[in-house]
N, C-alpha and C positions, 0 to 999 in steps of 0.2 A: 504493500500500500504506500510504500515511501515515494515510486517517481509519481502517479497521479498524485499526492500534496506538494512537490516540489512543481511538476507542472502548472497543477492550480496555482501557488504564490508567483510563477512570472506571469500567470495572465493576470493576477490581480494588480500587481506592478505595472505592467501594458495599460489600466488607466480601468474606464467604464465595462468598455465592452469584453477587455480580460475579466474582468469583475463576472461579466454574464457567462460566459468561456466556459469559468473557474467552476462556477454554479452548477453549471449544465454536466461536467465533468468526474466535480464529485457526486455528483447525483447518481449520473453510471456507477461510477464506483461501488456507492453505496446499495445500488438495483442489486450488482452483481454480488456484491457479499451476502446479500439477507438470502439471495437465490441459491447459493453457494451451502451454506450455514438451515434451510429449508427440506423439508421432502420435496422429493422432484416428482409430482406427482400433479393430476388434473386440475386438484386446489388451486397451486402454485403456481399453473401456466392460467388460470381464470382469472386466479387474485393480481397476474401483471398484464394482463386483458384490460383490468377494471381500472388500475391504475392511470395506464396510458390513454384510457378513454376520457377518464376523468381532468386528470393532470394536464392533457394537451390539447390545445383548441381543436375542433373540429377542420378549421380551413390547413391548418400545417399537414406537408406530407413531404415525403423524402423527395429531393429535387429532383433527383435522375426519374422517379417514378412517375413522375405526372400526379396531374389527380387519384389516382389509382392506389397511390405508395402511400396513403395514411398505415401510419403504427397499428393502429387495431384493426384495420384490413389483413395486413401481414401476419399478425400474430391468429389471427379467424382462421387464414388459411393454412398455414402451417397446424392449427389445430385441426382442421378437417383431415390433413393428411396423415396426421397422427390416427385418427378415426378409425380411416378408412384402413390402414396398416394394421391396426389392430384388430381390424374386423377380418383380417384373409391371413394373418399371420395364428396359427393355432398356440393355444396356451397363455395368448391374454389377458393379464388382468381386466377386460371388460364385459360386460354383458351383451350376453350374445340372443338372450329368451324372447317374447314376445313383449313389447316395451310401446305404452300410446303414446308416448311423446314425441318419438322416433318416428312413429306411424304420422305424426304430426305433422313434425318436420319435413317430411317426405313429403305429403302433402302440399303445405306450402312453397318449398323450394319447385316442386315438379312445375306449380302455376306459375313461377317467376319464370322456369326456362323455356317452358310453352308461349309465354306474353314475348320471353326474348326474340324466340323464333319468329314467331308474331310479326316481330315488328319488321326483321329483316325479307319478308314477303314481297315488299315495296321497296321503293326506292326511296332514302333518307337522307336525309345530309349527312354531311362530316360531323358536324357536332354532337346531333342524336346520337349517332356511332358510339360517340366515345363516352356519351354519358349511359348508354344500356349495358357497353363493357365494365364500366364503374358499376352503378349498379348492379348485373350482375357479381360482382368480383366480392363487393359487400353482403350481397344475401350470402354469397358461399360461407364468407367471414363468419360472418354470425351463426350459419347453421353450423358452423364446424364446432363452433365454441359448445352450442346449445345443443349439438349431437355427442360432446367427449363430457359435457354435465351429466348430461342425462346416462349414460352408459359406464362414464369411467370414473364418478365420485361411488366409494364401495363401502364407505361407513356413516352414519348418521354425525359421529364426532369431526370429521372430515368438511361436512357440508355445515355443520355449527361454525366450522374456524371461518369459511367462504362468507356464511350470512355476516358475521362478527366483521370482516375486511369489508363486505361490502356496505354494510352502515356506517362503516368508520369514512370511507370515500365519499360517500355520498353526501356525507353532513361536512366533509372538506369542500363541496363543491357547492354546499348550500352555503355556506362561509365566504366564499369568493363571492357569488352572489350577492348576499348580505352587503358587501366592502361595495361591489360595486353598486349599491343600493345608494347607500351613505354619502357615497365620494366621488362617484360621478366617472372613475376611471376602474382599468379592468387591474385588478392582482398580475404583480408578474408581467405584463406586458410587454417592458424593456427585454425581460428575459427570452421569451417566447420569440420575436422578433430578433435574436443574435441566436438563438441555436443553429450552429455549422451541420448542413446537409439539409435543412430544410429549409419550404420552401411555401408560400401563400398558395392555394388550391383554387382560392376567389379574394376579394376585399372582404375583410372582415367589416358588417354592419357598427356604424357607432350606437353608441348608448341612447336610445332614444325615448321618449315619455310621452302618456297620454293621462289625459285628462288630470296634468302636476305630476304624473308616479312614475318614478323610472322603469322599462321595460327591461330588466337585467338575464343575462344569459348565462353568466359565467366563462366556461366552455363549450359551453354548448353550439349547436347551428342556431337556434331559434329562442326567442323569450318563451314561447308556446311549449 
């Protein structure tokens, strides 16, 4: 752990934006040890699901990726493919029996890639295009997540630790909220705008109010 703090103290040196650098840095750092020091288990990959979803605005996404490259797309997909590896590889930690939720799932994803097709029947612009591949790309995220929940959390103690993270996130995120209630600007902001490899997906809307009340979003996409 000693060259990330020695890295961290010259970006803080380098002025503001080492400042944010530094931030952003020990942060990984810090990701990687609790992951490290953790069970590596379907918890642990939901619980930094929840985080990233939480923690990072909705418009940032890795630059090289386009729209496409948000954190919690990535991490959906890579869980689907955990999923599916575990469903054709025998011996498994997951469940394999008759499961509704699963059935669910199926369900709904089946209507997103039938709507997909759908749309490619006709002729589209460029833009459609790449927002149905976005779209798609995020149902898959999600089902991956909500297909290794539903199949690959195996103890009742397990999914108490995940409810436990997930109220604890979620009232971090009612908390930014809150601030930017108060204060008129968003938590963190400076930061979120100097993280290296990312990249705006659109302009983030400003804070804006109705009828006196501010309409706060957090990180979210929407005040809604």
């Amino acid at each position: 752990l000693l060259l990330p703090v020695i890295l961290a103290g010259a970006f803080l040196v380098a002025g503001q934006k080492g400042a944010y650098l530094a931030v952003a840095l020990l942060t990984c750092v810090l990701v990687v040890v609790l992951f490290a020091l953790s069970r590596r288990d379907v918890t642990t990959v939901v619980s930094i699901y929840i985080v990233l979803m939480i923690m990072l605005p909705s418009y940032l996404t890795i630059a090289k990726l386009g729209a496409a490259g948000s954190p919690t797309t990535i991490v959906g997909m890579a869980a689907l493919a955990w999923w599916v590896v575990s469903r054709l590889v025998p011996g498994q930690p997951i469940a394999t029996g008759r499961q509704p939720i699963r059935i669910g799932i199926y369900i709904f994803s089946a209507s997103i890639v039938l709507s997909f097709a759908s749309a490619f029947s006709r002729e589209i612009p460029a833009i459609e295009i790449s927002g149905a591949n976005r779209g798609l790309l995020e149902v898959l995220g999600l089902a991956g997540i909500a297909l290794l929940m539903a199949d690959g959390i195996d103890t009742r103690e397990r999914f108490d630790v995940l409810g436990r993270r997930l109220v604890f996130w979620v009232s971090a995120l009612a908390t930014m909220g809150i601030v930017q209630f108060l204060t008129g600007s968003t938590p963190l902001e400076h930061i979120y705008d100097s993280l290296p490899g990312f990249s705006s997906a659109y302009i983030p809307a400003p804070i804006t109010s109705r009828d006196g009340l501010r309409r706060v979003q957090a990180t979210t996409g929407s005040p809604i």
